[in-house]
C-alpha positions, 0 to 999 in steps of 0.5 A: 422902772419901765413904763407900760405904755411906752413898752406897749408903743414900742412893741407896736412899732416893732412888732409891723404896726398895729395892722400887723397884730391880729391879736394879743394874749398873755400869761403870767410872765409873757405877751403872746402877739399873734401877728399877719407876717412874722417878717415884718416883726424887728425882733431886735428892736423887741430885744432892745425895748427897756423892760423886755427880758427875752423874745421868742419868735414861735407861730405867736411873737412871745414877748417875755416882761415877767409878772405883772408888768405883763398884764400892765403892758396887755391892758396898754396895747388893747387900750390903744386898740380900742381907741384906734378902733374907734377913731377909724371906724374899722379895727387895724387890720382888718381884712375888710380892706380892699386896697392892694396893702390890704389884700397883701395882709389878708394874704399874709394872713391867709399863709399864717392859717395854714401854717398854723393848722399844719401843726402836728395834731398833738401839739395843736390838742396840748396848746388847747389844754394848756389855755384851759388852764393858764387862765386859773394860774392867777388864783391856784397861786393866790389860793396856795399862798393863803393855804400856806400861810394858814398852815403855818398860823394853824401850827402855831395855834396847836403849839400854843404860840399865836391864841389870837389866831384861832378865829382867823385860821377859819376865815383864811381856810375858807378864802384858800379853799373856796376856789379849789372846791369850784376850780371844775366849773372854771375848768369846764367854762374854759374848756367848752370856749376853747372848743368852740362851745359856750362858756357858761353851758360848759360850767354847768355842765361841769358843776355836776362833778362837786354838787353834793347831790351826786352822793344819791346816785349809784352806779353798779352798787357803788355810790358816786362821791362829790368831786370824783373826776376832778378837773379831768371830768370836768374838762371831758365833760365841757368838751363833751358838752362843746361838741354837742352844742355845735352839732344840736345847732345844726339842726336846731331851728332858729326859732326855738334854738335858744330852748332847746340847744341849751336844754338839749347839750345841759341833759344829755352832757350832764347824764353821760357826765353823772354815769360813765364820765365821773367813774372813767375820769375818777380812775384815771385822776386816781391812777395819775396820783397813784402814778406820781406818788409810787414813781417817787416813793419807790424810784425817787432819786432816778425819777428826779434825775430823769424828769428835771434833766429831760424837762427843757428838751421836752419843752422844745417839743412843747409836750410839757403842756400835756403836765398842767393837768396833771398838776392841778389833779395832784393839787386837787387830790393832795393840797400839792404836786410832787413834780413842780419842785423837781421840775423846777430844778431845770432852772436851777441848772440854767442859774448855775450855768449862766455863773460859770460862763460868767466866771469863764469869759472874763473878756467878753463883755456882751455875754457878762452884761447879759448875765448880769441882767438876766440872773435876777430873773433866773433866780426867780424863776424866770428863765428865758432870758438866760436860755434864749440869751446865753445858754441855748445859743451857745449850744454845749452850755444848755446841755450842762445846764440840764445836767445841773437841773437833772442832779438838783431833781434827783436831790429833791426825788431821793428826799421824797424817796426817803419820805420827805414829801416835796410838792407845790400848792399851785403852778406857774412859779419856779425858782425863789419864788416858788418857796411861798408855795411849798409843803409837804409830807412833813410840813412847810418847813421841811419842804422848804429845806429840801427845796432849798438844798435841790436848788443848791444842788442845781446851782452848783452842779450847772456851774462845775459841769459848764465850766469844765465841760461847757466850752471847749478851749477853741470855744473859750479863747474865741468868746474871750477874744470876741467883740464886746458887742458880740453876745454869742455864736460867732464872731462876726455874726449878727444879733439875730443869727446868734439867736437863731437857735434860740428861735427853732427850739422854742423852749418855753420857762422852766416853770411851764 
């Protein structure tokens, strides 16, 4: 097994040095280093790291470890920061430098802003909402996997099989539940830092939105009704209250800052929250399941077939962010989200993709020891490594994918259209490993079966449609013909021009 800190150093030296990285993030299967110059990065030698399943070079270097050993290697590299830190007085990279290597990385830097904030503004927004809602991952997970769990305990005490589980049901439910109840403060506490306010301020605000107290106060004859917004309210209030915080400190003398600031953002963003925020955000978290639910109960089989064929490419335009909210207020409404399983079919494709290229080019030994290595992940959901790895290079491959993951979707749509419910109690996982976390309209066990069948359907549609329309026979006879060194592109080119196209689509997991 890989060890950490090995990986950490390693990703280090390739990565330009520690004086290359400016920071260090992760999610749940990914390192995101944002670094001074992306020419100094070795991105082979990040590829050839035991432990790294794929590298996506973006305006952050995205080194893909899967979950887990991605929060070990983090926790590494910040240590060893903190220690050199330490040991030198000034942190590496530090743009206090003076010298000329040091006005040359500031330069660097400087170039690495400006790209960044040329951006398109969309784009910019959607990356924010998503690292709202990346960091709550962790526990939607935890929490929906005890849901389940419950549920299934929960039937078997009703049916008479499992007495002795009668008092354990209401602990489990109260442990699942707890963090759903209060998920808008943490919404708000994220979203108020994301917006350059602070964290706490942000969570109080938000925490108006479950308070059962708002049950007393009418608003045009209608009474308000805890929870009413959802994370929507939420994360409009915090960013209400984020940008109200930076103009009251403008103005706020120092002397009395520290009252009237938080006195002053915590009112008025709280009593816009109470009247127009919790009825606006209440109509459109309502209208967003009413959206999703009737597109599937009415159009199921086409939605499907639209919404998981077209999901990578709307990763490659890294819109798909704009859909974790979405997710967590069907989660919020429902106890699940009717997309994530469709969705998630865009793996599937990817899996049954990678089988046939294997089946089809007996002689090329790269791409097959590639497979071999990246389907384990595929089949969990991790999809990176045979995206970046095999498909997208290689062009027509990535297109019959999408066909398989478009016809794995449409199965799970048309199930839906016919009243079995498919959802998701949390984001984050696709693949296997998104089956502890399925239920349904029907329950857990119908909603695993339908789960089931679209991804057979993925797997088999990607494979017919890749190995008789994914290489031409040129394409077939040269990759068979081609140098056991050689992974994809063509033969004679280098590593990392084969993977170029990889690079510019930027195409994130199919579970995000």
């Amino acid at each position: 097994m890989a060890d950490p800190r090995t990986i950490a150093r390693q990703a280090v030296d390739a990565l330009g040095g520690r004086a290359n990285i400016t920071d260090v993030e992760n999610c749940i299967t990914r390192l995101r280093v944002t670094v001074r110059s992306l020419d100094r990065v070795d991105e082979s030698g990040l590829r050839a790291i035991d432990g790294v399943l794929g590298v996506v070079m973006d305006d952050t270097v995205q080194i893909v470890l899967g979950p887990g050993l991605v929060n070990e290697v983090a926790d590494a590299m910040a240590e060893e920061a903190e220690a050199e830190a330490g040991a030198d007085g000034i942190r590496p990279g530090s743009p206090e430098r003076t010298d000329a290597a040091g006005l040359h990385e500031r330069g660097e830097q400087i170039r690495g802003d400006r790209k960044r904030r040329n951006q398109t503004p969309v784009k910019a927004f959607l990356r924010r909402i998503a690292n709202i809602f990346l960091p709550l991952i962790p526990a939607l997970i935890a929490c929906g996997i005890i849901a389940g769990l419950n549920g299934v305990l929960t039937n078997f005490v009703t049916r008479g099989w499992a007495p002795w589980a009668a008092p354990v049901t209401p602990v489990l439910a109260a442990v699942a539940s707890g963090f759903m109840t209060l998920i808008a403060v943490f919404v708000g506490m994220n979203a108020a830092k994301e917006f350059g306010g602070t964290p706490i301020l942000g969570g109080a605000v938000a925490a108006i939105i479950p308070f059962a107290g708002v049950a007393k106060v009418t608003i045009a004859g209608e009474k308000l009704a805890p929870g009413q917004g959802g994370v929507i309210g939420a994360l409009l209030a915090a960013i209400l209250a984020a940008y109200l915080e930076r103009w009251a400190r403008r103005w706020a003398p120092r002397s009395v800052s520290m009252l009237v600031v938080p006195t002053f953002v915590v009112l008025v963003a709280g009593v816009l929250t109470i009247f127009p925020l919790m009825t606006v955000s209440g109509w459109l978290a309502q209208g967003i399941g009413d959206l999703a639910n009737g597109l599937l109960q009415h159009g199921g089989a086409l939605a499907g077939l639209v919404l998981a064929g077209l999901f990578l490419p709307l990763v490659m335009l890294g819109l798909h962010q704009a859909l974790i909210p979405i997710h967590t207020t069907l989660i919020e409404q429902a106890g699940y989200t009717v997309l994530l399983p469709i969705l998630a079919m865009a793996g599937a494709g990817q899996v049954g993709a990678a089988i046939a290229l294997y089946v089809r080019l007996k002689r090329n030994a790269g791409i097959r020891s590639t497979i071999r290595s990246a389907l384990p992940a595929g089949f969990l959901g991790v999809g990176e490594p045979l995206i970046y790895g095999v498909t997208l290079p290689l062009g027509r491959p990535f297109i019959t994918a999408c066909v398989g993951g478009a016809f794995g979707g449409m199965f799970v749509g048309l199930l839906n259209q016919l009243g079995t419910t498919v959802g998701s109690t949390a984001i984050g996982p696709s693949g296997w490993a998104l089956f502890p976390l399925t239920n349904g309209s029907r329950g857990i066990g119908p909603a695993i079966a339908v789960y089931a069948g679209g991804l057979v359907v993925g797997y088999v549609v990607g494979f017919l449609a890749t190995y008789f329309f994914g290489l031409s026979k040129a394409e077939l006879e040269r990759l068979n013909a081609a140098d056991d060194t050689t992974v994809v592109g063509d033969p004679g080119m280098s590593e990392e021009a084969s993977a170029e196209p990889g690079r510019r689509a930027g195409v994130e997991n199919a579970a995000r």
